[in-house]
C-alpha positions, 0 to 999 in steps of 0.5 A, a space after each residue: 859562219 865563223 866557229 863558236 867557242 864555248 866561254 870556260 864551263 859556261 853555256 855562252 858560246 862566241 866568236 873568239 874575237 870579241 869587242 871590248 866598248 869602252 870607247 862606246 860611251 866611255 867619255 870618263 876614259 877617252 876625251 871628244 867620244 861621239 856616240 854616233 861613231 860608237 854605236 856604228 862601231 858595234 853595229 859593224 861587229 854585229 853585222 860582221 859575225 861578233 856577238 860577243 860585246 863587253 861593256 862596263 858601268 863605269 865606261 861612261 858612267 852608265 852611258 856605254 850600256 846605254 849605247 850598246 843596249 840601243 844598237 843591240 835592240 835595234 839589231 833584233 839579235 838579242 839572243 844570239 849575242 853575248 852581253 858581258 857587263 861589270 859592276 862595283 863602282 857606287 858614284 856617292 858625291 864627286 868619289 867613286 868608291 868600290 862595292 862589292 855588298 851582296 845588295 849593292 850588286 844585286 842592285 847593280 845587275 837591276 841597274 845594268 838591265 835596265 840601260 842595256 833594255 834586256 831581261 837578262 845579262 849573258 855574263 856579270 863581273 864583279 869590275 874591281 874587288 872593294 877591301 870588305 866584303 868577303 869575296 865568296 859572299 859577293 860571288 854567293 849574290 850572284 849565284 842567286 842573280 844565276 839561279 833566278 835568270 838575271 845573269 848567266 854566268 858569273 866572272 870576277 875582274 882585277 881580284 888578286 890570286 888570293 881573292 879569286 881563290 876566295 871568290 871560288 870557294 863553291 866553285 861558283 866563278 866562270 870567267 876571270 878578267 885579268 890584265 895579260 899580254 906578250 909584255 905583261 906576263 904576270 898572270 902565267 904564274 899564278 892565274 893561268 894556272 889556277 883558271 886551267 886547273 879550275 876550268 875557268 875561262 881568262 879574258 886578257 885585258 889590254 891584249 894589245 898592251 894599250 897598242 904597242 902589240 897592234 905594231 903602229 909606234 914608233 920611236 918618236 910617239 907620245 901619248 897624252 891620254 891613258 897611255 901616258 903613265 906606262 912604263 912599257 910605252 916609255 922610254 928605253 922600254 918603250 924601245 926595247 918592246 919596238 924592237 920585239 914587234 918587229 920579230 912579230 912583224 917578220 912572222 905576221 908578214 910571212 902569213 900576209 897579217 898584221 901584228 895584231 892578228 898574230 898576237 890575238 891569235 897567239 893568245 887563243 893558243 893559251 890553255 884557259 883563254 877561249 875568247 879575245 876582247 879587243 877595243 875598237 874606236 873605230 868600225 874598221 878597227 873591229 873589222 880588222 880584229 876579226 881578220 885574226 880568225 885567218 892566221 894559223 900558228 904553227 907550233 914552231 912559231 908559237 914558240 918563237 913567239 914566247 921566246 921573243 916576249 920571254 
């Protein structure tokens, strides 16, 4: 049995090595999804020791809790498994608008129950800040939603450091969700630091930079999905980060691992990030993320690593 960690100053613990599910059901973010293949996917995390699934409202919209409250309640694991979810997103018409009003979350944590068929949600983030709704007064709903036992624990997703601050005025934020990787370093200035001082648990978005990190590119690649508009994916960029990979590969095959697993592995070394939420689109993809669990760092080559991404 693979060692649990305990998520920040929650009462959630997992495996470090989660699964992020937005190919379950996500048909707004990725073309000819079959749901099938979706549920296979989380029914092999389950199988394999994951028990901490994260999914979202707006990964379908609505249709990857749906897929993942199917497998989950088939499996008969409920309570040995963390289900992480998110709201914010209100469909009015054809426009996707932000809301975080205390009603409209609350509505939304009912909303989420429901297509997940459970009682209660291990972990419920705010998914994106809206412009009005002062952030303690959101997060204050969610300390009720806490307190009556609809939710366990509470986490804020793609707030600025300001809104985090806000959002923790009582000191009521578990987990911060926020975009980190050795490419996109931003959140080592002020996130990480305020999430450590604060005992706050940060989940890095995009670990494996949308795949450049999982060392599968090659020059000659183009992408015509999400990945299309990065800057890290383009051009001389695109080249320069190449190069890089491979001065992981050096180390990863010296340990007999692969990119991915030295880089997943790199960030469970960072104060304040306990858990890794890969995405997966396919059952051995999930397999493969759970082979980081066999790489040990030595200082050194922590080191290297942080060099290497400077």
């Amino acid at each position: 049995m693979t060692k649990q960690i305990q998520i920040g100053k929650t009462d959630l613990y997992v495996n470090p090595i989660g699964l992020g599910t937005n190919a379950v059901g996500g048909h707004n973010l990725y073309p000819n999804l079959n749901e099938e293949v979706g549920k296979d996917l989380v029914r092999s995390a389950l199988n394999n020791g994951v028990n901490f699934l994260d999914t979202a409202f707006i990964y379908g919209p609505g249709r990857s809790e749906e897929l993942v409250g199917d497998v989950i309640k088939e499996s008969g694991k409920r309570s040995e498994l963390i289900i992480a979810t998110k709201g914010a997103h209100k469909l009015v018409g054809d426009d996707v608008l932000l809301d975080n009003s205390p009603a409209f979350l609350k509505q939304s944590v009912e909303d989420s129950l429901k297509r997940l068929q459970t009682d209660y949600i291990d972990l419920f983030y705010i998914h994106f800040p809206d412009e009005s709704t002062p952030k303690d007064e959101a997060v204050g709903a969610l300390k009720q939603l806490k307190d009556e036992g609809k939710i366990r624990a509470i986490g804020v997703s793609n707030f600025s450091i300001d809104q985090l601050k806000e959002a923790n005025k009582d000191g009521y934020v578990d987990v911060l969700q926020g975009n980190y990787n050795l490419i996109q370093r931003e959140a080592e200035q002020d996130f990480l630091p305020y999430t450590s001082a604060n005992n706050i648990s940060f989940i890095p978005f995009f670990p494996l930079a949308s795949g450049l990190l999982a060392g599968k590119y090659n020059k000659a690649m183009t992408f015509n999905d999400l990945r299309a508009d990065m800057p890290h994916l383009k051009g001389e960029e695109f080249a320069k980060n190449l190069e890089k990979v491979e001065l992981i590969r050096k180390i990863a095959n010296s340990k007999e691992a692969e990119v991915a697993h030295v880089v997943l592995a790199w960030y469970l070394t960072r104060d304040s990030i306990d858990v890794v939420i890969p995405g997966a689109k396919r059952a051995e993809q999930v397999l493969d993320n759970l082979k980081t669990l066999n790489v040990h760092l030595t200082d050194q080559e922590i080191h290297d690593i942080d060099s290497i991404f400077k």
